[in-house]
C-alpha positions in Angstrom: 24.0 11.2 -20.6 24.4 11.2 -16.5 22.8 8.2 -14.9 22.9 7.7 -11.3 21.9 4.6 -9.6 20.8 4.8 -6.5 19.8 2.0 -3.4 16.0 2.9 -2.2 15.8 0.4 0.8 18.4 0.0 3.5 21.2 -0.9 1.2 22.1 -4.5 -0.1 19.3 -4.1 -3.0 21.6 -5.4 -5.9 23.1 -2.1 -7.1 26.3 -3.9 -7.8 24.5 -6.3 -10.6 22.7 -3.3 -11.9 26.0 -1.1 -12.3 27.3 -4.1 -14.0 24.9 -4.7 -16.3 24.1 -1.2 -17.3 28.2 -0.3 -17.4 28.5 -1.9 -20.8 26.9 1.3 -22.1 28.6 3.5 -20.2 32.3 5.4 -20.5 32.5 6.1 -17.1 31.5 5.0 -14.0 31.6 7.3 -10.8 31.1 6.1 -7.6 30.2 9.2 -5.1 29.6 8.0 -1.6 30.7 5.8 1.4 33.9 3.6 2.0 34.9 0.0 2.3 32.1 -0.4 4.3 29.8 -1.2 1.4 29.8 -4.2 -0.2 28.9 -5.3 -4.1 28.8 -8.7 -5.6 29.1 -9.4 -9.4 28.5 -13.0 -10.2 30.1 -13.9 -14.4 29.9 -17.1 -14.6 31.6 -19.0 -12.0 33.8 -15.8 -10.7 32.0 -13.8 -7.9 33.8 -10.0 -7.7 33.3 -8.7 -4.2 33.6 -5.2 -4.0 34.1 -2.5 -1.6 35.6 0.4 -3.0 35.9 0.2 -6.2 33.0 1.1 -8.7 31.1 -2.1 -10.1 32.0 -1.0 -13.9 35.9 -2.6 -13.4 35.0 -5.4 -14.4 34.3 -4.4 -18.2 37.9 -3.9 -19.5 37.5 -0.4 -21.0 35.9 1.3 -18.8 37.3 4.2 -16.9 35.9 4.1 -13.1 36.6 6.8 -10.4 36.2 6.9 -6.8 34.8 9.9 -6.1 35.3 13.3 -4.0 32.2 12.2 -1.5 34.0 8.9 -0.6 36.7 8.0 2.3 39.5 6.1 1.0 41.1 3.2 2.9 44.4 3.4 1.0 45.0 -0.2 2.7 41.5 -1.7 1.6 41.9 -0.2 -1.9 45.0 -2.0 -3.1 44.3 -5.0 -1.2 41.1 -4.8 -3.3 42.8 -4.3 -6.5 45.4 -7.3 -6.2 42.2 -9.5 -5.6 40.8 -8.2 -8.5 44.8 -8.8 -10.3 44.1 -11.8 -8.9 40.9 -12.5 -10.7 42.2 -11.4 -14.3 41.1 -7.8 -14.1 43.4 -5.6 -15.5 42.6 -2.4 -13.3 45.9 -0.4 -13.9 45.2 3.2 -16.1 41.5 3.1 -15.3 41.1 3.4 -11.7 40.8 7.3 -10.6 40.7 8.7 -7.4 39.1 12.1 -6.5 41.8 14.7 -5.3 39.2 16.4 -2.5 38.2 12.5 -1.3 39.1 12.1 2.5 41.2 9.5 3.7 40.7 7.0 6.7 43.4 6.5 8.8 44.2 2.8 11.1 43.4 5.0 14.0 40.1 6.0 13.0 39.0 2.3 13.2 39.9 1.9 17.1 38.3 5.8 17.7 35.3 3.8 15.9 34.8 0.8 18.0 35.4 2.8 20.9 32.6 5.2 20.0 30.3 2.6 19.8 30.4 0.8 22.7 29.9 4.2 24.4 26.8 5.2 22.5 23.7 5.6 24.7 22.1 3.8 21.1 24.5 1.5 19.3 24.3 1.9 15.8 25.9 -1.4 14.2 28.8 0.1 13.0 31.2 -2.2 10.7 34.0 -0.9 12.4 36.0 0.0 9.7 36.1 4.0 10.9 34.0 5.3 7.9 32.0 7.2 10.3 34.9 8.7 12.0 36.8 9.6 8.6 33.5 11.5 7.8 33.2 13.2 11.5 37.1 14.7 11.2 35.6 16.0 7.4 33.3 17.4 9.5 34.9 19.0 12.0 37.9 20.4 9.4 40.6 17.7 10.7 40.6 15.0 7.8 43.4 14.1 5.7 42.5 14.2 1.8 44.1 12.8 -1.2 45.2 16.2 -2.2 47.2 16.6 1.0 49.0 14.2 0.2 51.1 16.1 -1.9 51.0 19.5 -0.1 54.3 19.2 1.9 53.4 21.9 4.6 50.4 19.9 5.3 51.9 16.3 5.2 54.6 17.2 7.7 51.6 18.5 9.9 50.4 15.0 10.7 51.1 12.8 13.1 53.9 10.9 12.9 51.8 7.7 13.0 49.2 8.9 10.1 52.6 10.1 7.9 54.7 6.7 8.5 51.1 4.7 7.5 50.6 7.2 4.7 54.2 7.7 2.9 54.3 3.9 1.5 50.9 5.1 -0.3 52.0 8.5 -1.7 53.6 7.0 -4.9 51.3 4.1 -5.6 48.0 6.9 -5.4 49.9 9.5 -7.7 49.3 8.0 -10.8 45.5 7.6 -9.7 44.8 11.2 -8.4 42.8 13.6 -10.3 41.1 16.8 -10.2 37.4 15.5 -10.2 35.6 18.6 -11.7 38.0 19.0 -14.5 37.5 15.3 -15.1 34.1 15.2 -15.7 34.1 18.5 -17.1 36.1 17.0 -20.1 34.8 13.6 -20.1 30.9 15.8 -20.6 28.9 14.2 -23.3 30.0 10.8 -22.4 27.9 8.5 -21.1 28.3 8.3 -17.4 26.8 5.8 -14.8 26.6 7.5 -10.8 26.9 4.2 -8.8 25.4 4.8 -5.0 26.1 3.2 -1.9 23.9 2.2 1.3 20.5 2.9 0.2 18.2 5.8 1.1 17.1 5.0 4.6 20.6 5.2 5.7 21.3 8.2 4.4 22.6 10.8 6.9 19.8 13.3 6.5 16.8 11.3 4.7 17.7 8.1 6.6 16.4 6.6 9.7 19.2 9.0 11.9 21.0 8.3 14.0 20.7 4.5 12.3 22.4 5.5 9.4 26.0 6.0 7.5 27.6 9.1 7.0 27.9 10.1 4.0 25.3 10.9 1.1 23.3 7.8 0.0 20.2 9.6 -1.3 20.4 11.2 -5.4 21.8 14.3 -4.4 24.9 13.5 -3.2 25.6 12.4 -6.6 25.9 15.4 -7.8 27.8 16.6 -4.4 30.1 13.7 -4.7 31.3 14.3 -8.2 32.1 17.7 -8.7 29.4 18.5 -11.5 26.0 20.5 -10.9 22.4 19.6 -10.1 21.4 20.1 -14.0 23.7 17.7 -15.2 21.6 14.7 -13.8 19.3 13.5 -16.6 17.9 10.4 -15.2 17.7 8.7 -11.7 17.0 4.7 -11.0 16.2 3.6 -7.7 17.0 0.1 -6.9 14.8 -2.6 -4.7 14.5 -5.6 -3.6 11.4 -7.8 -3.8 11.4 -8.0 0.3 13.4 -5.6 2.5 16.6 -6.1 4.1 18.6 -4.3 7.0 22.0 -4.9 8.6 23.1 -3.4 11.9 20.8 -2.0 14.7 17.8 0.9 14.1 13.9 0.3 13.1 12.6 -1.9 10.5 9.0 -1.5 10.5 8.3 -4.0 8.4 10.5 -7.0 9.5 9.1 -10.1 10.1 8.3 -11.5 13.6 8.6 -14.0 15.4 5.9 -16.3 14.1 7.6 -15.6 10.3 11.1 -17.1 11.4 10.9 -19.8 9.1 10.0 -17.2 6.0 12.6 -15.1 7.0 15.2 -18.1 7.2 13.9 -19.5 3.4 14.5 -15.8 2.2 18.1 -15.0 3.9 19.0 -18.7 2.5 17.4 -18.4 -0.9 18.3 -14.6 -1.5 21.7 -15.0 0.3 21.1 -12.2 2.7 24.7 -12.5 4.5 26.6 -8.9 4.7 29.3 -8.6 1.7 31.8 -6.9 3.9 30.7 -8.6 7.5 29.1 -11.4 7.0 26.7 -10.5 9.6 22.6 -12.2 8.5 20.8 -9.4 6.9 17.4 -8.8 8.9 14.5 -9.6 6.7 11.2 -8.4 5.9 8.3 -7.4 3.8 8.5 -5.2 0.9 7.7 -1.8 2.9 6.2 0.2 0.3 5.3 3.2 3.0 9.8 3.4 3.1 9.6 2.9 -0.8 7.3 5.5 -2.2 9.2 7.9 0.3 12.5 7.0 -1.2 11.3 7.8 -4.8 10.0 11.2 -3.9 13.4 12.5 -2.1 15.1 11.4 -4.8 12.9 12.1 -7.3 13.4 8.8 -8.8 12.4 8.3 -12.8 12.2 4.2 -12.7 12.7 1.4 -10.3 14.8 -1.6 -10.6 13.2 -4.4 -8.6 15.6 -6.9 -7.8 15.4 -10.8 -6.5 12.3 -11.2 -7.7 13.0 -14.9 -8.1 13.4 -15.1 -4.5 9.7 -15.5 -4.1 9.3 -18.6 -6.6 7.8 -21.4 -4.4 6.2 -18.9 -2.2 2.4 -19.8 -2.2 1.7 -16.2 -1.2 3.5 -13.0 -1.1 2.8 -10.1 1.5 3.7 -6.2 1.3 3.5 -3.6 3.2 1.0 -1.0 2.6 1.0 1.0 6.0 1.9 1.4 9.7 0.1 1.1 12.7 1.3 2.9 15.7 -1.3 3.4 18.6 -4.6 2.6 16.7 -3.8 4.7 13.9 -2.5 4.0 10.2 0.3 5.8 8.9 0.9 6.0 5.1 4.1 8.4 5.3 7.5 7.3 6.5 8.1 9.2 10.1 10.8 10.8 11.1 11.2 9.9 14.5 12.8 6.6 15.6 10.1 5.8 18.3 7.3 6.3 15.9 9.3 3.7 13.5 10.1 1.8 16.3 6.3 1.1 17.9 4.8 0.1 14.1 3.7 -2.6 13.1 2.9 -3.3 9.8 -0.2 -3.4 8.0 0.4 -6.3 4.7 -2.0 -7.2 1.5 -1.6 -10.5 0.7 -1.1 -11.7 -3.3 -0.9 -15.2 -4.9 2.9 -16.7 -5.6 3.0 -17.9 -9.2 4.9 -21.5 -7.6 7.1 -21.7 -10.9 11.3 -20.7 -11.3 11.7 -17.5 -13.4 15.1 -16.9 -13.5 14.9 -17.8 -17.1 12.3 -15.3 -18.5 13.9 -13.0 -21.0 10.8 -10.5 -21.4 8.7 -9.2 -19.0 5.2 -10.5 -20.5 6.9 -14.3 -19.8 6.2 -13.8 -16.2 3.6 -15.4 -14.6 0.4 -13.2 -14.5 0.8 -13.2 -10.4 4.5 -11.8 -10.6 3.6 -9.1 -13.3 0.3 -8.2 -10.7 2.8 -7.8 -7.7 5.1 -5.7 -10.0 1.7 -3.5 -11.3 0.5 -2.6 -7.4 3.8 -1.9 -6.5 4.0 0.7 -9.3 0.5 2.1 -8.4 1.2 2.6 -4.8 4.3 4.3 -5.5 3.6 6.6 -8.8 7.3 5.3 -10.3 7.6 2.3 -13.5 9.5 -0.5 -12.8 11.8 -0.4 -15.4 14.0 -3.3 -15.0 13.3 -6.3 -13.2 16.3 -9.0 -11.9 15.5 -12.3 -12.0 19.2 -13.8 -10.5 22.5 -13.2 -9.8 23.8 -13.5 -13.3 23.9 -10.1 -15.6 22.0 -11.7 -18.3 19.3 -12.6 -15.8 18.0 -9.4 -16.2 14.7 -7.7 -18.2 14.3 -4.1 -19.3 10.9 -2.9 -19.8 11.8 0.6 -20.7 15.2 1.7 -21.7 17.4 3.3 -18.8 19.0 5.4 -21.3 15.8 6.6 -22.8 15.0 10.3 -21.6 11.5 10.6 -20.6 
């Protein structure tokens, strides 16, 4: 079976936890998209795994993960990432795999990157870390992949800058590289778990451009990103939070205003909303279910995993969004354009909080009768089952309602 996971909000919804949990099922996990930019946190125990590149599954000691052919590869952040996860007692050696056709990023890309940036007529937010740039010389046919590597012609075309960074790497990736299509190709009927990054609103084409990453975030670049075709996909899981979260500059419809600063500062504080790979405080707002019900049609998502639920525990009432209001008018479907986005305001429903901790409950029909109403209007507004519901940091803090492996 081929599960992808993708985020349906602006990233940060919890995919990391979600990978984990559902990785102890699967043989393989694939990660598709994005670079070190991303950030995942795992929480076992009293260990917190932070992770940037490599897919979420490491952390079970059998499983096979592979970074995969839509991703771009800091060679430097990579191993640094694995001797923390040395570090950490993960054995990581004869199970990592990197795509052959994956791009790399180069030391220079990240000056080009800041550089862009504070030239942009509309800063983005960028981390930085020359993701965007990697993907804009894929682009315009002047990366440097894995493969290349290898090729000697093509190694000795480089400058001598990217070859003296790139040489000390050459033997320590070799062992790692493989041919991505034949790997899944003999790895099929295995149980294999697509781990996204970002979320769907910053996805290059479906996102909120030019506010969004570069590479593929949405479903579909799944299937681009790992070398196997569309019909191969059995099942797609979009992930949530209870509230929505966005890092970086670009519209956010439904974040809260000035007169909600000190419900946004209980939520970054109780939900933790820091960046995993800046640090920067996450902008917070409502549950924008306009943004939501769009991200499960472009993807055609088959369930929804709501995550952080237990956020909302002392909350004496909970708000969503339910629609926008630009110039007078209410709009139910998320707009392309950035100035539509940018002038609306949203329109919320109120519901009751249930004033009680859940991060205990082990079935869904233990939550409180005002959590299990929120969950049920969420799924009528957007047409999709919540599937799985998150109730804390920990893996085993986590309800299924319907079986993510069960075909429907």
């Amino acid at each position: 079976m081929n599960l992808v996971v993708i985020g349906a909000q602006w990233g940060d919804e919890g995919k990391g936890k979600i990978v984990d949990f559902l990785a102890e099922r699967a043989d393989v996990i694939v990660r598709y998209s994005g670079g070190a930019n991303a950030g995942h946190t795992i929480v076992h125990g009293d260990i917190t795994y932070k992770l940037h590149l490599v897919p979420s599954g490491i952390i079970y000691p059998d499983r096979k993960v592979i970074l995969g052919i839509g991703m771009v590869i800091d060679p430097q952040a990579l191993f640094g990432e694995l001797d923390t996860l040395a570090g950490q007692g993960i054995d990581w050696k004869d199970r990592v795999f990197i795509a052959d056709r994956a791009h790399l990023v180069l030391p220079r890309y990240r000056e080009i990157d800041l550089e862009t940036e504070k030239k942009r007529r509309r800063p983005i937010g960028t981390t930085g870390r020359g993701i965007g740039v990697a993907y804009a010389m894929k682009s315009a046919r002047d990366g440097i992949r894995i493969a290349d590597l290898y090729d000697e012609e093509a190694f000795a075309s480089y400058l001598p800058e990217d070859r003296e960074y790139l040489l000390p790497y050459k033997d320590k990736l070799r062992g790692m590289v493989v041919d991505m299509p034949v790997f899944m190709h003999r790895h099929e009927g295995q149980v294999i778990l697509f781990e996204g990054a970002q979320g769907t609103l910053l996805d290059l084409d479906l996102g909120t451009y030019p506010f969004v990453s570069s590479g593929m975030s949405c479903a579909a670049g799944a299937v681009a990103g790992s070398g196997i075709g569309p019909r191969k996909i059995d099942k797609i899981l979009g992930v949530f939070k209870a509230y929505s979260t966005r890092v970086g500059n670009g519209p956010f419809p439904s974040e809260f205003r000035k007169e909600d600063s000190e419900l946004e500062n209980t939520i970054r504080s109780v939900g933790r909303e820091y960046g995993v790979t800046t640090g920067r405080p996450r902008r917070c707002g409502y549950l924008d279910l306009v943004a939501l019900k769009y991200a499960c049609l472009v993807n055609s998502i088959d369930g929804l995993v709501l995550t952080h639920l237990d956020v909302y525990d002392q909350m004496d009432a909970i708000q969503v969004c339910t629609a926008y209001e630009v110039d007078g008018k209410h709009i139910t479907d998320f707009p392309a354009s950035i100035s539509v986005l940018n002038k609306a305001k949203p329109v919320t429903q109120s519901f009751h909080g249930w004033k009680k901790p859940i991060g205990n409950t082990a079935f869904f029909d233990e939550l409180p009768v005002q959590a299990r109403e929120y969950i049920a209007f969420i799924e009528e507004f957007t047409k999709t089952q919540v599937d799985i519901v998150s109730v804390g940091y920990e893996r085993r803090k986590t309800i299924v309602r319907r079986s993510p492996w069960t075909l429907s």
